[in-house]
C-alpha positions as CSV (number, residue, x, y, z in Angstrom):
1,X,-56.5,20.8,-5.0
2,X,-59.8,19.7,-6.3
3,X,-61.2,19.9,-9.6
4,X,-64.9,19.3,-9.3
5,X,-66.6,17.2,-12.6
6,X,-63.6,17.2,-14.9
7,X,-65.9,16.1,-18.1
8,X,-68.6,18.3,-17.6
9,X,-67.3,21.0,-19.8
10,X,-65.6,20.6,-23.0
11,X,-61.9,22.0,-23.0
12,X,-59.5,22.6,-26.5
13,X,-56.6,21.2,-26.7
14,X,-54.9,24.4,-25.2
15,X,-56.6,24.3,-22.2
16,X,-56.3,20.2,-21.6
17,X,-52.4,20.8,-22.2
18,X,-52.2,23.6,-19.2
19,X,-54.3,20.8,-16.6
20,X,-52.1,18.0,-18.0
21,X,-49.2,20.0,-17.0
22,X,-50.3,20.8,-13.7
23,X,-51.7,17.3,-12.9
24,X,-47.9,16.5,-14.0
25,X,-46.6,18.8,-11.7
26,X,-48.2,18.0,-8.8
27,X,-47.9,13.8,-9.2
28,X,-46.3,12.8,-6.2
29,X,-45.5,16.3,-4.6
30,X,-49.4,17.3,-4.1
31,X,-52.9,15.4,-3.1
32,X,-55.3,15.9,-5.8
33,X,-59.5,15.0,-6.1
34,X,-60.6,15.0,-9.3
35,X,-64.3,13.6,-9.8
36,X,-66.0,12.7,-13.5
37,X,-68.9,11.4,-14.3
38,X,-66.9,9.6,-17.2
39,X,-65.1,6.6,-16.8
40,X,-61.7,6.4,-17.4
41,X,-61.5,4.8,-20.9
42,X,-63.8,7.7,-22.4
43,X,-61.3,10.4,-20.7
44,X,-59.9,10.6,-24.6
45,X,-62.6,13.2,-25.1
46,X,-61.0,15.7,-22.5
47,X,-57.3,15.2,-23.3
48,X,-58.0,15.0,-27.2
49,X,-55.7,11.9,-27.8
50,X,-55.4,8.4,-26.2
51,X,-51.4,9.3,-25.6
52,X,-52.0,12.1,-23.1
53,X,-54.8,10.5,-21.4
54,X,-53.3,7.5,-20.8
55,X,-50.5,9.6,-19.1
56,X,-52.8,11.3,-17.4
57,X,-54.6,8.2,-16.1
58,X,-51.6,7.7,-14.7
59,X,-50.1,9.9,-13.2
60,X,-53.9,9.9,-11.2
61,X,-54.1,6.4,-10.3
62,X,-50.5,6.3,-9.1
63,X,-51.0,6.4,-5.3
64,X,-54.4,6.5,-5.6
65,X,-57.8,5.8,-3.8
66,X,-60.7,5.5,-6.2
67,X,-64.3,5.8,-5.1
68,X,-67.0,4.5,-7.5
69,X,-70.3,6.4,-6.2
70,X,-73.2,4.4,-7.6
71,X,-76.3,6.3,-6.0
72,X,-78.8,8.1,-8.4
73,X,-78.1,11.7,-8.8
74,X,-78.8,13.7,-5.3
75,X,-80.7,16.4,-7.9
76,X,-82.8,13.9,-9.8
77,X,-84.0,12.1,-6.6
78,X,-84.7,15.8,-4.7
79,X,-86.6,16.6,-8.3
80,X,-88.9,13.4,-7.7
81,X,-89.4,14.1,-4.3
82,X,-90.8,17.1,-5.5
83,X,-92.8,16.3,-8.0
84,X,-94.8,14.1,-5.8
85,X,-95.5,15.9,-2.9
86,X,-95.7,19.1,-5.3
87,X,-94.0,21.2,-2.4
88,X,-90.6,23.1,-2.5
89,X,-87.5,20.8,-2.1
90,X,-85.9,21.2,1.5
91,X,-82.1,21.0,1.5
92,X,-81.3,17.5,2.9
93,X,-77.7,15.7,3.7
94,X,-77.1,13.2,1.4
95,X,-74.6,10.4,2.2
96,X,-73.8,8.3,-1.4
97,X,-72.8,4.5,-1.9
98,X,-69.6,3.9,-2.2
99,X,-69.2,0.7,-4.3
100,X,-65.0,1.1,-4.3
101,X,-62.5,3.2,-1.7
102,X,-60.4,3.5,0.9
103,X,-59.6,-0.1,3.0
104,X,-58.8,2.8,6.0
105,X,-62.6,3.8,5.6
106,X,-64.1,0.2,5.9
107,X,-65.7,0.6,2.8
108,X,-63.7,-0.9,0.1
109,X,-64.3,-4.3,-2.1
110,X,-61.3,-3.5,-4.7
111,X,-58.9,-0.6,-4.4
112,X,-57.5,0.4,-7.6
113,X,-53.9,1.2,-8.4
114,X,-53.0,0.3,-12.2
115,X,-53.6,1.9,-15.1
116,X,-54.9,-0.8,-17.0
117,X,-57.7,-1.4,-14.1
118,X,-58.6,2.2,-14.0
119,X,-59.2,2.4,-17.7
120,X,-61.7,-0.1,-17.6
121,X,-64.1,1.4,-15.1
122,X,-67.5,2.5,-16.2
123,X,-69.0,4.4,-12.9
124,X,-68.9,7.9,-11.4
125,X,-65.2,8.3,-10.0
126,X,-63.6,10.3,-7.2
127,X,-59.9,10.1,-7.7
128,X,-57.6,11.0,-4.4
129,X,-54.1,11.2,-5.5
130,X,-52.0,11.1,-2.4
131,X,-48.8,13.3,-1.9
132,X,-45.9,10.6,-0.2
C-alpha cells in the first residue's frame, strides 16, 4: 500500500483514527510507503494528539527503511526552467538525492529504526515498512 504525501491534507480526528487503525493492522503483516513532507516530530498535526502519533511512528519505523530526499521540488525547478527559457516545460525523468536509505541500495549514511531517532528528523521522508 502507498499513501502518497500523508500531511498534505488536513484530516479530523475521525478520519486519522480509521488510517491509524489500518496502519495498525497491517504492522508486520503488510509493506507500507508512506511519504510526508513533515518530519516526524510535527506528525501531531495529522493524528491530533502526541499519544497516537507516537504509536503511529512506531508501528512505521518498526522494520523500516527511511529515505530522506533532500533535492529541491521537481515542480519548482521545472517552473524555473521555464521561466527562463520562457518555453513550455518538457516532461523530464527526475532521479532525487537520497541523503538516508536502504544499505542494500548503496545509498545509505544512517538507516533509521527507533522511534526516538525518527521523531527527530526534519527532511522530506519516504517510509518503507517491511512485511517479515
Amino acid at each position: 500500500m502507498l499513501i502518497d504525501d500523508i500531511s498534505y491534507v488536513p484530516y479530523d480526528r475521525n478520519e486519522t483514527d480509521v488510517l491509524f487503525n489500518l496502519l495498525s493492522a497491517r504492522y508486520e503483516t503488510r509493506s507500507t510507503v508512506v511519504t510526508s513532507n513533515l518530519p516526524f516530530a510535527k506528525w501531531d498535526s495529522i493524528f491530533k494528539d502526541e499519544m497516537t502519533t507516537a504509536a503511529a511512528v512506531d508501528r512505521l519505523v518498526h522494520h523500516s527503511v527511511i529515505l530522506e530526499l533532500n533535492a529541491e521540488s521537481y515542480r519548482i525547478s521545472q517552473a524555473k526552467k521555464q521561466g527562463k527559457k520562457g518555453q513550455p516545460m518538457e516532461p523530464t525523468a527526475r532521479m532525487p538525492s537520497v541523503a538516508r536509505g536502504s544499505e542494500k541500495a548503496g545509498t545509505v549514511d544512517k538507516t533509521h529504526t527507533a522511534t526516538e531517532d525518527a521523531l527527530r528528523q526534519d527532511d522530506r521522508h519516504v517510509i518503507t515498512s517491511h512485511s517479515s
